[in-house]
Backbone and ligand atoms as CSV (ligand in chain L), in Angstrom:
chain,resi,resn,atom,element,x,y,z
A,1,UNK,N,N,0.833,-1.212,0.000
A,1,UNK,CA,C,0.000,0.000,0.000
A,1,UNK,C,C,0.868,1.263,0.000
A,2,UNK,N,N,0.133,2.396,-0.549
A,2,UNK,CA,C,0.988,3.867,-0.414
A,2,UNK,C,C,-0.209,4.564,-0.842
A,3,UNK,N,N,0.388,5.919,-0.694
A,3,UNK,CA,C,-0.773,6.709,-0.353
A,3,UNK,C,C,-1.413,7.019,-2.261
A,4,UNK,N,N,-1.086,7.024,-3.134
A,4,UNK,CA,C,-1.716,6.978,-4.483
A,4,UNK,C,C,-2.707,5.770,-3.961
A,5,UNK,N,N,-2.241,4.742,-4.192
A,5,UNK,CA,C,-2.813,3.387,-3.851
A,5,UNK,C,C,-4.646,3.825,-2.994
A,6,UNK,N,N,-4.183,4.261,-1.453
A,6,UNK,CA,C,-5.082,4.235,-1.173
A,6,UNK,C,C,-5.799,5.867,-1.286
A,7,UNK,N,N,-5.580,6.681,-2.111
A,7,UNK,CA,C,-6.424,7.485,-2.676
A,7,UNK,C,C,-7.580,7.090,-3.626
A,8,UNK,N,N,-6.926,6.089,-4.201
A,8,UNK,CA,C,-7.907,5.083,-5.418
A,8,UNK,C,C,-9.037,4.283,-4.843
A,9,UNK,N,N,-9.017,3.730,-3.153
A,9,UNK,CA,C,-9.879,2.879,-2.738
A,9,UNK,C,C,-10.909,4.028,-1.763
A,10,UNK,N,N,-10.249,5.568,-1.250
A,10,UNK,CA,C,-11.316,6.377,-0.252
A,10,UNK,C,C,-12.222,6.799,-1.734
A,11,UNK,N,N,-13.125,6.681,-1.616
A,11,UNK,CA,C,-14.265,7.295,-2.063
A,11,UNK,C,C,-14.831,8.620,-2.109
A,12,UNK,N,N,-14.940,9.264,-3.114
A,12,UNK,CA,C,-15.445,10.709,-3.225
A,12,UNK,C,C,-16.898,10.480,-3.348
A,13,UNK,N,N,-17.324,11.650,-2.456
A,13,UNK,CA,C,-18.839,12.099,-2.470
A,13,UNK,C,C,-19.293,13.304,-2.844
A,14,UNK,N,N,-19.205,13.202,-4.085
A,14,UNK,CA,C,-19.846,15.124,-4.014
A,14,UNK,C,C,-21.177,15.403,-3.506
A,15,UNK,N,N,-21.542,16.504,-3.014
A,15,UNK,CA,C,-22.074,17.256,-2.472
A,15,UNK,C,C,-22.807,16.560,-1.428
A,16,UNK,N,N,-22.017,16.046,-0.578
A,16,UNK,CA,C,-22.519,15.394,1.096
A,16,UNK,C,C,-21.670,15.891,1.631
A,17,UNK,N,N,-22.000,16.250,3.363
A,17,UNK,CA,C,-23.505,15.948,3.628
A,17,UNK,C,C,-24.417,17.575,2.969
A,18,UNK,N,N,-23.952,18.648,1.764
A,18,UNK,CA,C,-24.539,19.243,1.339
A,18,UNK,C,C,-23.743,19.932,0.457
A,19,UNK,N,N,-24.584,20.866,-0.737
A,19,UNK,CA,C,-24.158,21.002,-2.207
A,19,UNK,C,C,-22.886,21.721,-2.028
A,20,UNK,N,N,-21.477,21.426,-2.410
A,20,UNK,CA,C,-20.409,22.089,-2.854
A,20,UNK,C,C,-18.958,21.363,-1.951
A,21,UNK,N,N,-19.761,20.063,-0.759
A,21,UNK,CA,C,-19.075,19.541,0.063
A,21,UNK,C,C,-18.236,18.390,-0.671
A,22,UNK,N,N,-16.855,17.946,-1.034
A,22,UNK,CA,C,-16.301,16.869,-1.486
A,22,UNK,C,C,-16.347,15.956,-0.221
A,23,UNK,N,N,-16.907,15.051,-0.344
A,23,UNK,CA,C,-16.777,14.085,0.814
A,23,UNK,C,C,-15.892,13.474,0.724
A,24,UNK,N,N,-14.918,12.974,1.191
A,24,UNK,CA,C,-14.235,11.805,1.581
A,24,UNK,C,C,-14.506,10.848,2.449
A,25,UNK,N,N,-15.077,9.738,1.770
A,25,UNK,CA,C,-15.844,8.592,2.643
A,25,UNK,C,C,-14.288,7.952,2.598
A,26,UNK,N,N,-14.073,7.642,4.102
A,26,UNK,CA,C,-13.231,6.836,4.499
A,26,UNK,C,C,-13.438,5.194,4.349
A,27,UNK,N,N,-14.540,5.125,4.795
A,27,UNK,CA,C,-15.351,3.733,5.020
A,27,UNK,C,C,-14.955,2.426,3.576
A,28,UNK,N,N,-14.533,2.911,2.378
A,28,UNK,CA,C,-14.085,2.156,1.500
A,28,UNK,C,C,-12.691,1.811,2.078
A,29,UNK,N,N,-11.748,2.547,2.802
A,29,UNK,CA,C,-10.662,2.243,3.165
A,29,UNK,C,C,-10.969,1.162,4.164
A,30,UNK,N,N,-11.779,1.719,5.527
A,30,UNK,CA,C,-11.318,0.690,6.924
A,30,UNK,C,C,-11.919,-0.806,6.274
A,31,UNK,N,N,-12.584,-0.805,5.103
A,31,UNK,CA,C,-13.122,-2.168,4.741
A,31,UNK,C,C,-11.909,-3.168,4.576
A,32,UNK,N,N,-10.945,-2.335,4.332
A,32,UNK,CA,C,-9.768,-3.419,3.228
A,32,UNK,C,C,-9.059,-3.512,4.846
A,33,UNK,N,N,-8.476,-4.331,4.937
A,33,UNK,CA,C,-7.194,-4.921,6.199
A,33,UNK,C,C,-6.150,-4.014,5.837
A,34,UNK,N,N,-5.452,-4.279,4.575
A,34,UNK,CA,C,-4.094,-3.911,3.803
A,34,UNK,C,C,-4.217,-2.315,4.212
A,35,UNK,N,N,-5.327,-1.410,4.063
A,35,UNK,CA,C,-5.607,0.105,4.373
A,35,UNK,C,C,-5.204,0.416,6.299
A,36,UNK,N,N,-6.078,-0.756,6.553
A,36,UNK,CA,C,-6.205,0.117,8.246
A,36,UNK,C,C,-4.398,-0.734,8.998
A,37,UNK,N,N,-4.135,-1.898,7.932
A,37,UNK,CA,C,-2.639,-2.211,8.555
A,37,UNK,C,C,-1.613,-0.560,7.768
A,38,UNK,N,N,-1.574,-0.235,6.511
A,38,UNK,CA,C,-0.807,0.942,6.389
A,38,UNK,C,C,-0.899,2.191,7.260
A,39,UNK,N,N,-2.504,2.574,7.835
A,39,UNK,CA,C,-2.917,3.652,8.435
A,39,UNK,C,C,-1.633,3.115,9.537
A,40,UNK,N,N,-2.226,2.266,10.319
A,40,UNK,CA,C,-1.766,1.913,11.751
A,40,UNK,C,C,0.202,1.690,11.892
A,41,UNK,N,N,0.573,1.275,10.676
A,41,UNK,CA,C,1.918,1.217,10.642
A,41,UNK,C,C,2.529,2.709,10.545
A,42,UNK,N,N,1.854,3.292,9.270
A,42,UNK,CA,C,2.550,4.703,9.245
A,42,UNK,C,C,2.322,5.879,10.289
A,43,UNK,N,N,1.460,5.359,11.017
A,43,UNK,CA,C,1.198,6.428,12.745
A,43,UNK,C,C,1.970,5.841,13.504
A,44,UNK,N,N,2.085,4.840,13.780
A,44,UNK,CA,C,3.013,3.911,14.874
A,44,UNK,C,C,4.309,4.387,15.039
A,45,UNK,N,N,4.931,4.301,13.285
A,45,UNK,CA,C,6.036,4.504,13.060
A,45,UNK,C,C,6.792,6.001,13.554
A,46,UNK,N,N,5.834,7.093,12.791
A,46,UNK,CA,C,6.054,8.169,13.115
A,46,UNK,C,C,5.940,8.719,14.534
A,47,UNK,N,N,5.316,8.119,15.347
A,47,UNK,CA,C,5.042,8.181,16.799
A,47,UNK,C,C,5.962,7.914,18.203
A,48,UNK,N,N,6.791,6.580,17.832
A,48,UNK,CA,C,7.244,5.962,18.678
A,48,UNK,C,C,7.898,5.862,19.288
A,49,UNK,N,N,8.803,7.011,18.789
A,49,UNK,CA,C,10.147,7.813,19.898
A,49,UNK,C,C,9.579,8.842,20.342
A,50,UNK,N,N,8.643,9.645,20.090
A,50,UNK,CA,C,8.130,10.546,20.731
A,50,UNK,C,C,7.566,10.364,22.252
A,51,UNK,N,N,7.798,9.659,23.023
A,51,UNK,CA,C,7.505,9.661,24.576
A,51,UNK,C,C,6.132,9.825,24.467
A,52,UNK,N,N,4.721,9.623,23.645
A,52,UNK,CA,C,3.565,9.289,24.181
A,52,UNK,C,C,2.775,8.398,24.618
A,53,UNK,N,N,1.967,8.901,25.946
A,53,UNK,CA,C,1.755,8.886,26.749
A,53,UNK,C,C,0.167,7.932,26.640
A,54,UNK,N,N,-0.650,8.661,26.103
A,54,UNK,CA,C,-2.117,8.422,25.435
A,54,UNK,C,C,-2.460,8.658,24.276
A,55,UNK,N,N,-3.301,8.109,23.678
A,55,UNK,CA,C,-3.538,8.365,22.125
A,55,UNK,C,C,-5.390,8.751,22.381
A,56,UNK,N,N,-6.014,10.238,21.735
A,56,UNK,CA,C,-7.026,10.700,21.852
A,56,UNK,C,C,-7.452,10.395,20.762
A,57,UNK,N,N,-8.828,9.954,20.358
A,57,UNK,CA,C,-9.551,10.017,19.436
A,57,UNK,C,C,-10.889,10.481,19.310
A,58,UNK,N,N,-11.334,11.287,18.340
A,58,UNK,CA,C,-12.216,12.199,18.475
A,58,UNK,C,C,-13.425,11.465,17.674
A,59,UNK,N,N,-14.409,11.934,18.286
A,59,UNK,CA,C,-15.307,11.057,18.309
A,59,UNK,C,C,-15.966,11.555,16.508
A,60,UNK,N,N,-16.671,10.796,15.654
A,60,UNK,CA,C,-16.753,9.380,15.805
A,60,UNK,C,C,-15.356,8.705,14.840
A,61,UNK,N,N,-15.400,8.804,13.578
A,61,UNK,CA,C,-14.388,8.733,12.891
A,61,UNK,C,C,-12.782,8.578,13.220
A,62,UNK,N,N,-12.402,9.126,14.223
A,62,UNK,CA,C,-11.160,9.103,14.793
A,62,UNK,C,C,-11.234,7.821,15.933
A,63,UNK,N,N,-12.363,7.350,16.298
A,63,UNK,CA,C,-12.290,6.056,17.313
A,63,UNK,C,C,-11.767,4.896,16.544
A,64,UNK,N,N,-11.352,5.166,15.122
A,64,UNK,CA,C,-11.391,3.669,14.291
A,64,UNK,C,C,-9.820,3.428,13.973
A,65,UNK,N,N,-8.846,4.337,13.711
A,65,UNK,CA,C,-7.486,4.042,13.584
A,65,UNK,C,C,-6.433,4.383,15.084
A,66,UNK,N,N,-7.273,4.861,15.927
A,66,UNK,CA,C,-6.503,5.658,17.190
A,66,UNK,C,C,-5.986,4.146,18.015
A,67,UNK,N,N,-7.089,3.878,18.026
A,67,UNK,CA,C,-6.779,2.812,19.358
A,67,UNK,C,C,-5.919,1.547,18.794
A,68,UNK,N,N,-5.754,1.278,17.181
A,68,UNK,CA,C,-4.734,0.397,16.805
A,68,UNK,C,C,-3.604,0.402,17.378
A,69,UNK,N,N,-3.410,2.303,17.139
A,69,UNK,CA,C,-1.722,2.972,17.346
A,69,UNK,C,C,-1.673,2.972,18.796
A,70,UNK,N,N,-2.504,3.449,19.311
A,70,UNK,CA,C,-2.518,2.805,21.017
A,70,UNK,C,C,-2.037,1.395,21.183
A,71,UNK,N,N,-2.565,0.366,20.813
A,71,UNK,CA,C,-2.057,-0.885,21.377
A,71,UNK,C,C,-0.538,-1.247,20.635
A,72,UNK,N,N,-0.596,-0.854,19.678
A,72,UNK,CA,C,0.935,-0.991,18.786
A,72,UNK,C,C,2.040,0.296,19.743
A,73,UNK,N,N,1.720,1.065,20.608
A,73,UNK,CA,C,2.914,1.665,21.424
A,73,UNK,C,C,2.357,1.676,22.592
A,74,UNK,N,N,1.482,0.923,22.749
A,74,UNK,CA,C,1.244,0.126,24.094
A,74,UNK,C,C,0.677,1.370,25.397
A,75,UNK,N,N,-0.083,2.302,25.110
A,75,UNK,CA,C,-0.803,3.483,25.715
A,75,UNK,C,C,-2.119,3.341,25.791
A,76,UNK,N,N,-2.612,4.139,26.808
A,76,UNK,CA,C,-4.228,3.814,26.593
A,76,UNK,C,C,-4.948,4.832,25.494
A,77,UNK,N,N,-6.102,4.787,25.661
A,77,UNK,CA,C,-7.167,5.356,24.175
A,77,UNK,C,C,-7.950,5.992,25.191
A,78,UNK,N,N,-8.059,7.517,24.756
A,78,UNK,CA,C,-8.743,8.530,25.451
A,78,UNK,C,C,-9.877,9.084,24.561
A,79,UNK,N,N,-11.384,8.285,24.997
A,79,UNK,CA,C,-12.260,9.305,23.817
A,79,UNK,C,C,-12.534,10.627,24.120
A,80,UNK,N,N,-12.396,11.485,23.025
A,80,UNK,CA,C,-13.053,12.660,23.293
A,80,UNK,C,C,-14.234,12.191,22.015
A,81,UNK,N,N,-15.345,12.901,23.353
A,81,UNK,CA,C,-16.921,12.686,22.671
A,81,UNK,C,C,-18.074,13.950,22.734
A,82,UNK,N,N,-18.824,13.846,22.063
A,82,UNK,CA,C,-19.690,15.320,22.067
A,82,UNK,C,C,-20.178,15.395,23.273
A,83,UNK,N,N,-20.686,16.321,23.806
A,83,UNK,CA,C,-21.314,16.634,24.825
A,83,UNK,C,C,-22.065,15.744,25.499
A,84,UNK,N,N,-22.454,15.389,26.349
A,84,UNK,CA,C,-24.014,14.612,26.982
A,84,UNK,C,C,-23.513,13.045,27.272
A,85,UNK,N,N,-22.516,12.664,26.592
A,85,UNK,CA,C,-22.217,11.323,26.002
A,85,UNK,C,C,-20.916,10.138,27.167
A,86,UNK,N,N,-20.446,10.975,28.084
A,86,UNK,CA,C,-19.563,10.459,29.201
A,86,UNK,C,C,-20.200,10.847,30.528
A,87,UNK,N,N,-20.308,9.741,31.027
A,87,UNK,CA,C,-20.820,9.585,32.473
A,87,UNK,C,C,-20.566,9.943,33.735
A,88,UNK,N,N,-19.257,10.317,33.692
A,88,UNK,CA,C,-18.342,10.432,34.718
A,88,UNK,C,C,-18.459,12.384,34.763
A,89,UNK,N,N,-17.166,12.897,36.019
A,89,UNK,CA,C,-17.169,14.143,35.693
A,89,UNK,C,C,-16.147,14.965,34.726
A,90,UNK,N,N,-16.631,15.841,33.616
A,90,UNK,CA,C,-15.648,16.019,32.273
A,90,UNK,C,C,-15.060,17.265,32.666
A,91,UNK,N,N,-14.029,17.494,31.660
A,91,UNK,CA,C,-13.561,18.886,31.496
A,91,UNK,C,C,-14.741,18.797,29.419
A,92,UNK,N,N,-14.838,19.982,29.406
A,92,UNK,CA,C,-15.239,20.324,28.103
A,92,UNK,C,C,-14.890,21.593,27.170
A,93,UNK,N,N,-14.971,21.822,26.326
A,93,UNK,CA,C,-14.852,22.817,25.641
A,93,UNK,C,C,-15.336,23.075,24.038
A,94,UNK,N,N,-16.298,24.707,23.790
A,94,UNK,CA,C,-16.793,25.307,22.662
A,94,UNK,C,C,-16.413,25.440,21.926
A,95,UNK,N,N,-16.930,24.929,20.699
A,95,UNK,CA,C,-16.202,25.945,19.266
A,95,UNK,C,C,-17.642,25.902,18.460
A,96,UNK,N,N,-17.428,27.341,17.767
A,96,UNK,CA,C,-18.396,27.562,16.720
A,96,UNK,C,C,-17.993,26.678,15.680
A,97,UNK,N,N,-19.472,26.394,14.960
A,97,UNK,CA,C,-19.137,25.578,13.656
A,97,UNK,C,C,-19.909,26.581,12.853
A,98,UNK,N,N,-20.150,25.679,11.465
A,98,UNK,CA,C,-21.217,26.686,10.454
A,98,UNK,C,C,-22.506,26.921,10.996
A,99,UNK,N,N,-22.994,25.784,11.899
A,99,UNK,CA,C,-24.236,26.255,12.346
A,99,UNK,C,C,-24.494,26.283,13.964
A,100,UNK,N,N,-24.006,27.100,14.292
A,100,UNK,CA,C,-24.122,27.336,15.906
A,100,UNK,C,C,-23.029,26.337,16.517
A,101,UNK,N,N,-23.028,26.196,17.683
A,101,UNK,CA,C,-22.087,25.559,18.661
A,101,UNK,C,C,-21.845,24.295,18.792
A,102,UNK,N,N,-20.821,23.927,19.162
A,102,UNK,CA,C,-20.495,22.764,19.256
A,102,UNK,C,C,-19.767,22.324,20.399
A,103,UNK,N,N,-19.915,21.698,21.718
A,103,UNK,CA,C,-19.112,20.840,22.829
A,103,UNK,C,C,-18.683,19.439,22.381
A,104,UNK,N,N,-17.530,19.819,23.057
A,104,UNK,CA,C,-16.406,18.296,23.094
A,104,UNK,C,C,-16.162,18.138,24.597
A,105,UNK,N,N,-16.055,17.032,24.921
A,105,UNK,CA,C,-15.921,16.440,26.539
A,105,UNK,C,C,-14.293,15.179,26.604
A,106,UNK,N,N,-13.587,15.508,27.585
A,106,UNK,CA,C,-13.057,14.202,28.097
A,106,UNK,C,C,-13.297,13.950,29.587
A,107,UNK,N,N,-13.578,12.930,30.158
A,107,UNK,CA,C,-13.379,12.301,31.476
A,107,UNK,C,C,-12.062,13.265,32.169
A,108,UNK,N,N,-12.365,13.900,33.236
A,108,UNK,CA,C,-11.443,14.712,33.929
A,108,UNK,C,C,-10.414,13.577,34.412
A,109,UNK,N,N,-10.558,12.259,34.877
A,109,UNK,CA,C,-9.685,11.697,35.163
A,109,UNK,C,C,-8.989,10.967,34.245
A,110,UNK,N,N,-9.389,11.071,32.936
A,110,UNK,CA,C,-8.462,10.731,31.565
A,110,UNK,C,C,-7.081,11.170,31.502
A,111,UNK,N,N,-6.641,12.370,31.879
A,111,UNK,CA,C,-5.530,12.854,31.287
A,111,UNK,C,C,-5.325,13.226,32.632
A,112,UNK,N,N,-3.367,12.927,33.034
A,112,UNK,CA,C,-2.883,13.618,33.438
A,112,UNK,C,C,-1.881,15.248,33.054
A,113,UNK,N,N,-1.251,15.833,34.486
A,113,UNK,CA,C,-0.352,16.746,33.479
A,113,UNK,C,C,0.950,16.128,33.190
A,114,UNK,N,N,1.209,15.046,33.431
A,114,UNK,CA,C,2.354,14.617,33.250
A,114,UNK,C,C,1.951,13.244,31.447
A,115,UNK,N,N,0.316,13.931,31.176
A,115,UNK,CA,C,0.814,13.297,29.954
A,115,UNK,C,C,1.280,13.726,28.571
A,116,UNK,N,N,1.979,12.800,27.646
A,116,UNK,CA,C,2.213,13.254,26.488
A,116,UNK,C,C,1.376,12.675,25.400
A,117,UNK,N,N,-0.239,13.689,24.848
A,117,UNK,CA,C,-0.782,12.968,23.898
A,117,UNK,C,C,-0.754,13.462,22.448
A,118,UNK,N,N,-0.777,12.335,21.876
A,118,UNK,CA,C,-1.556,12.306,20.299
A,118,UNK,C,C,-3.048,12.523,20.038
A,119,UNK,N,N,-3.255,12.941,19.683
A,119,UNK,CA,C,-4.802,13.353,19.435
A,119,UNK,C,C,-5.290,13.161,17.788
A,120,UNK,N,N,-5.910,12.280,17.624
A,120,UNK,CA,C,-6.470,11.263,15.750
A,120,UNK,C,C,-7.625,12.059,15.549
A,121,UNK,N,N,-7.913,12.738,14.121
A,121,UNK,CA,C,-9.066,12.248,13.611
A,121,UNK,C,C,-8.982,11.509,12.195
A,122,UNK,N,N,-9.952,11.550,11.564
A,122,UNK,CA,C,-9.902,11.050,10.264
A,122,UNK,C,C,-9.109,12.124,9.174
A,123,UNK,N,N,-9.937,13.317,9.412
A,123,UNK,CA,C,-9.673,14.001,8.329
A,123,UNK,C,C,-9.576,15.566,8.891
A,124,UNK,N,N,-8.769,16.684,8.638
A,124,UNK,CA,C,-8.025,17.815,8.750
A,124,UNK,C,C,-8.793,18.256,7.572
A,125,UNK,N,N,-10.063,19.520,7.791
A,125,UNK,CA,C,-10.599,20.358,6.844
A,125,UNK,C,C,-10.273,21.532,7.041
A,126,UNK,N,N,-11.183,22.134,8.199
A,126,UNK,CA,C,-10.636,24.109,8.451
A,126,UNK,C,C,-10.077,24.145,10.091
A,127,UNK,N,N,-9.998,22.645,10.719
A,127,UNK,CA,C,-9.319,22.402,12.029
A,127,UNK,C,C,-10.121,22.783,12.975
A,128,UNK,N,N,-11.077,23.463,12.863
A,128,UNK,CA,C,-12.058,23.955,14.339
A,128,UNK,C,C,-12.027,22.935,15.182
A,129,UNK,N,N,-12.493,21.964,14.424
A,129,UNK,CA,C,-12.428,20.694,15.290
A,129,UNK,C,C,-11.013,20.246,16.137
A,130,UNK,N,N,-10.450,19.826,15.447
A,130,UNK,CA,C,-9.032,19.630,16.228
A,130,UNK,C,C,-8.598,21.024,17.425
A,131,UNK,N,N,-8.698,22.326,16.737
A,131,UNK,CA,C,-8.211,22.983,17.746
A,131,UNK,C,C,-8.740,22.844,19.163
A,132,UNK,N,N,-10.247,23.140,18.693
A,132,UNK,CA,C,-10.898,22.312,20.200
A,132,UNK,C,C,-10.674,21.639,21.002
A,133,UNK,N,N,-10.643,20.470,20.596
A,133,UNK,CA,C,-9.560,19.376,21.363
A,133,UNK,C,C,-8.075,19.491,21.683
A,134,UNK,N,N,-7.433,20.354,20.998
A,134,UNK,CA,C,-6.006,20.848,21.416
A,134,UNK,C,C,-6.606,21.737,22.620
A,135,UNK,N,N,-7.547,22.810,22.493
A,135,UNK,CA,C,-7.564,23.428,23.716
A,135,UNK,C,C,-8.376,23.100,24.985
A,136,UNK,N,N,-8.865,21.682,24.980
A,136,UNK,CA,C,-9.698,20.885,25.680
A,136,UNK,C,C,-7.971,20.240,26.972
A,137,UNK,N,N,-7.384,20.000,25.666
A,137,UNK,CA,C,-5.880,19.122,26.065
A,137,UNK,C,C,-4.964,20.322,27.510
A,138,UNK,N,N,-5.061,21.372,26.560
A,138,UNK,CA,C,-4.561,22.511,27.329
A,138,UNK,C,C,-5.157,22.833,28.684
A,139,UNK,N,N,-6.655,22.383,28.508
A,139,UNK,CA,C,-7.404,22.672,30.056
A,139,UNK,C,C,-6.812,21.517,31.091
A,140,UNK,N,N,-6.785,20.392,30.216
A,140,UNK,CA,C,-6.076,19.417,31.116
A,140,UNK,C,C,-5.145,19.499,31.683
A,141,UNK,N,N,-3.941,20.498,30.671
A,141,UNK,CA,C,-2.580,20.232,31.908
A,141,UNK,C,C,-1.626,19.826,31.234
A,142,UNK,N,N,-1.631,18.905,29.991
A,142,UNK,CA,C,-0.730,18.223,29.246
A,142,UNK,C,C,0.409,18.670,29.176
A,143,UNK,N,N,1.408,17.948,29.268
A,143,UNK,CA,C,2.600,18.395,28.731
A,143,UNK,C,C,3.277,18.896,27.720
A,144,UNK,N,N,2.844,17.687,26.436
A,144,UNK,CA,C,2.810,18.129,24.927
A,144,UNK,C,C,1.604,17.099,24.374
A,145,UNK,N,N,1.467,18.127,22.854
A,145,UNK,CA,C,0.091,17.825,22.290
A,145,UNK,C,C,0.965,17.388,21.056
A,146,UNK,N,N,0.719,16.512,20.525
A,146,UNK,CA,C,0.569,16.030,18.727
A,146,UNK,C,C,-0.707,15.766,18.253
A,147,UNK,N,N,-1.034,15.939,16.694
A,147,UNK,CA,C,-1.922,15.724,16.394
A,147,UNK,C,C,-1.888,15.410,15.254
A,148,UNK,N,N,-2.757,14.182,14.554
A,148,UNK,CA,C,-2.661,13.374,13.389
A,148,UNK,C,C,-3.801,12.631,12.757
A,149,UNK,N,N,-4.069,12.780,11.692
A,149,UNK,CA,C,-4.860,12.891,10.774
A,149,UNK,C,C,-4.642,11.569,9.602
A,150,UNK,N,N,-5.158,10.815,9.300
A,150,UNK,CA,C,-5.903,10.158,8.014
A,150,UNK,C,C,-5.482,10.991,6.358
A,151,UNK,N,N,-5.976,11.914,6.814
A,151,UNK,CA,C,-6.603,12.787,5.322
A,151,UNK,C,C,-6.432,14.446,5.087
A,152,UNK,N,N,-5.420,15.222,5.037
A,152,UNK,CA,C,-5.844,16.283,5.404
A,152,UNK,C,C,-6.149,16.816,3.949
A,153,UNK,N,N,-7.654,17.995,3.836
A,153,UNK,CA,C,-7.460,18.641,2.692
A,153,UNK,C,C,-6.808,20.195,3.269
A,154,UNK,N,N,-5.612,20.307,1.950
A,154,UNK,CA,C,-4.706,21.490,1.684
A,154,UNK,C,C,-5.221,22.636,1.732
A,155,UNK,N,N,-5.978,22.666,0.728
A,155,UNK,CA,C,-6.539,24.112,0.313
A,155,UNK,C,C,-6.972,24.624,1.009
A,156,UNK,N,N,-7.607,24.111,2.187
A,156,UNK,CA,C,-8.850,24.853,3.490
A,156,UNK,C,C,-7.811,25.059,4.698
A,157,UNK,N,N,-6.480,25.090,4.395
A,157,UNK,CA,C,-5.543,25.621,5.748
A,157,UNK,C,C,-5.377,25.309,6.841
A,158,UNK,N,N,-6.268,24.334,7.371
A,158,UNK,CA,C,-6.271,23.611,8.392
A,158,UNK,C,C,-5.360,24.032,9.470
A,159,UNK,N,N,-4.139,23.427,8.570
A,159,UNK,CA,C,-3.217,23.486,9.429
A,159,UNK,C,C,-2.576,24.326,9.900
A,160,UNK,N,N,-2.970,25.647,9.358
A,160,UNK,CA,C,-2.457,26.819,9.569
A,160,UNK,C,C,-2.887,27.249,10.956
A,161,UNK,N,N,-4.229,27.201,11.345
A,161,UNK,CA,C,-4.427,27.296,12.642
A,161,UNK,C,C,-4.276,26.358,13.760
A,162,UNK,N,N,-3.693,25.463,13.571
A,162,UNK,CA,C,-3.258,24.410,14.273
A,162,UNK,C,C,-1.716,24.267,15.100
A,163,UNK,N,N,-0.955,24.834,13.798
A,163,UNK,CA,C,0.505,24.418,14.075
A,163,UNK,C,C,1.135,25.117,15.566
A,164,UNK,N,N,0.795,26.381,15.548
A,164,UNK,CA,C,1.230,27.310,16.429
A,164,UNK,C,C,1.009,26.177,18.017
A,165,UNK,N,N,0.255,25.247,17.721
A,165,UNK,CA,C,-0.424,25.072,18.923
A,165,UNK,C,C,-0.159,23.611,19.146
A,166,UNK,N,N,0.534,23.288,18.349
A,166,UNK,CA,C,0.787,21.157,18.224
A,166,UNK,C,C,1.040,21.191,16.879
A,167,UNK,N,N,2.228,19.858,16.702
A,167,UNK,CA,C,2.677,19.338,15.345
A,167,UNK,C,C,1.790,18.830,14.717
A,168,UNK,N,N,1.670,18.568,13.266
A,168,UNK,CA,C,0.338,18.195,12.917
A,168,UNK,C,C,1.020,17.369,11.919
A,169,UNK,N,N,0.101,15.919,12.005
A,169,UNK,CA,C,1.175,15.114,11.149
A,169,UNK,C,C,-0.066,14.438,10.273
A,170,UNK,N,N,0.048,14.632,9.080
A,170,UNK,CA,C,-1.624,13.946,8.003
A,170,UNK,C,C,-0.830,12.611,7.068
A,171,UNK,N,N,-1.128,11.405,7.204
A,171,UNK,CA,C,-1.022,10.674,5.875
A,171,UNK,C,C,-1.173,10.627,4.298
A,172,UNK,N,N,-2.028,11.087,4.222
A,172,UNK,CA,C,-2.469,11.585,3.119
A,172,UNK,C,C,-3.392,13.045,2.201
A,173,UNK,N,N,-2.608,13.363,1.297
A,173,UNK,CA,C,-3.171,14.731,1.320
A,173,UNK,C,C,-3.784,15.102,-0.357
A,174,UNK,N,N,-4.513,15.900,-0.175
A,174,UNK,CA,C,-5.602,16.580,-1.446
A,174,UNK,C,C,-5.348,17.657,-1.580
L,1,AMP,P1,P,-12.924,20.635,10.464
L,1,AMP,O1,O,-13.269,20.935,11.895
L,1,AMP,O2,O,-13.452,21.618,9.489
L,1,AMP,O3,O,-11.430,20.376,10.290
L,1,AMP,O4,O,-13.693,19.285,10.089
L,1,AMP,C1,C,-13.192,18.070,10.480
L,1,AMP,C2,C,-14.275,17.076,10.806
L,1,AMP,O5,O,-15.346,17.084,9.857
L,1,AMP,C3,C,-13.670,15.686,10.761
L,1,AMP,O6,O,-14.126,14.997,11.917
L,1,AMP,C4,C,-14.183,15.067,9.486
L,1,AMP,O7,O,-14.614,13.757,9.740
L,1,AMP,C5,C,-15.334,15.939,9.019
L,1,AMP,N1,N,-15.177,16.450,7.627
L,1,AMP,C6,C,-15.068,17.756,7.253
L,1,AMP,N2,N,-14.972,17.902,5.922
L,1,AMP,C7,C,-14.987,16.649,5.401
L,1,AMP,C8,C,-14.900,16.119,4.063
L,1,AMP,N3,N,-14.773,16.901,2.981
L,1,AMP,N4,N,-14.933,14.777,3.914
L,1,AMP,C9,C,-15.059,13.970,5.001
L,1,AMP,N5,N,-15.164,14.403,6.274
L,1,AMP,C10,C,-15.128,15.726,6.487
C-alpha cells in the first residue's frame, strides 16, 4: 500500500452531507485490512520515539485508527466525545461551527499533566475541530500535544491554525 494506492480505494462524495461539500468517505478504506494495517503502521512509526503517553480520538471517525496505534505503542485510548455522552465528571470545551455551537468532553480523570498525547481524527478540513480538542488538552494540563490525521485537505488551511499550537502530522493529502 501507499498513499496513491489508497487514494484510489477512499471514495469521493460530491455534495454530502450538502451542495459544494467533497466528501471523503473513508469507510471504502477501513473495509480493506491492507488500508487500516498501512494507516496503523505509518502512525506507529512516526510516533514511537516521541515519549507518548495516550492516544485521543475524536469522536466518531477518529475512534477507528486511534486505538490500533494505542495498542501498537502500548498506551491507553482517550475518547473525546460530544457533549451529553460520558458519564463520569468532564472537562469540556466550545467551538463555533457553520451552524451554531459545538461541545467536546473528556473524562477529567483521563488525562494527566504529566501526559504526552496524540490526538487522531480522520480528516483535517478548516481544524475547528481539532483545535478544540487541542484546547480541551490545554485545560487538562498536558505536557505536549501532537496531532494526526488520516486525510488532510490542503486548500482549506487547516493546518495553519493548528501548528502554532501542536505538530500536525496527516497521511495523506488533497
Ligand atoms: P474541520 O473541523 O473543518 O477540520 O472538520 C473536520 C471534521 O469534519 C472531521 O471529523 C471530518 O470527519 C469531518 N469532515 C469535514 N470535511 C470533510 C470532508 N470533505 N470529507 C469527510 N469528512 C469531512
Amino acid at each position: 500500500m501507499n498513499e496513491q494506492q489508497i487514494k484510489k480505494i477512499i471514495r469521493n462524495v460530491p455534495d454530502f452531507p450538502k451542495k459544494g461539500i467533497q466528501f471523503k468517505d473513508l469507510t471504502t478504506a477501513f473495509l480493506k485490512a491492507e488500508c487500516n494495517q498501512w494507516f496503523e503502521e505509518k502512525l506507529t512509526e512516526h510516533y514511537k520515539e516521541l515519549g507518548i503517553t495516550k492516544i485521543c480520538g475524536i469522536e466518531s471517525r477518529g475512534f477507528i485508527i486511534a486505538p490500533l496505534v494505542a495498542n501498537k505503542l502500548g498506551v491507553g485510548f482517550v475518547p473525546v466525545r460530544k457533549k451529553g455522552k460520558l458519564p463520569a465528571d468532564t472537562i469540556e470545551e466550545s467551538y463555533s461551527k457553520e451552524y451554531g455551537i459545538d461541545t467536546i468532553e473528556i473524562h477529567k480523570d483521563a488525562i494527566t499533566e504529566n501526559d504526552v498525547v496524540m490526538i487522531h481524527d480522520d480528516l483535517l478540513a478548516t481544524g475547528g475541530t481539532m483545535l478544540a480538542a487541542i484546547h480541551l488538552m490545554k485545560k487538562a494540563g498536558v505536557k505536549k500535544i501532537y496531532t494526526s490525521f488520516l486525510v488532510e485537505l490542503d486548500g482549506l488551511k487547516g493546518r495553519d491554525i493548528l501548528q502554532n499550537e501542536a505538530e500536525v502530522f496527516s497521511l495523506i493529502h488533497y
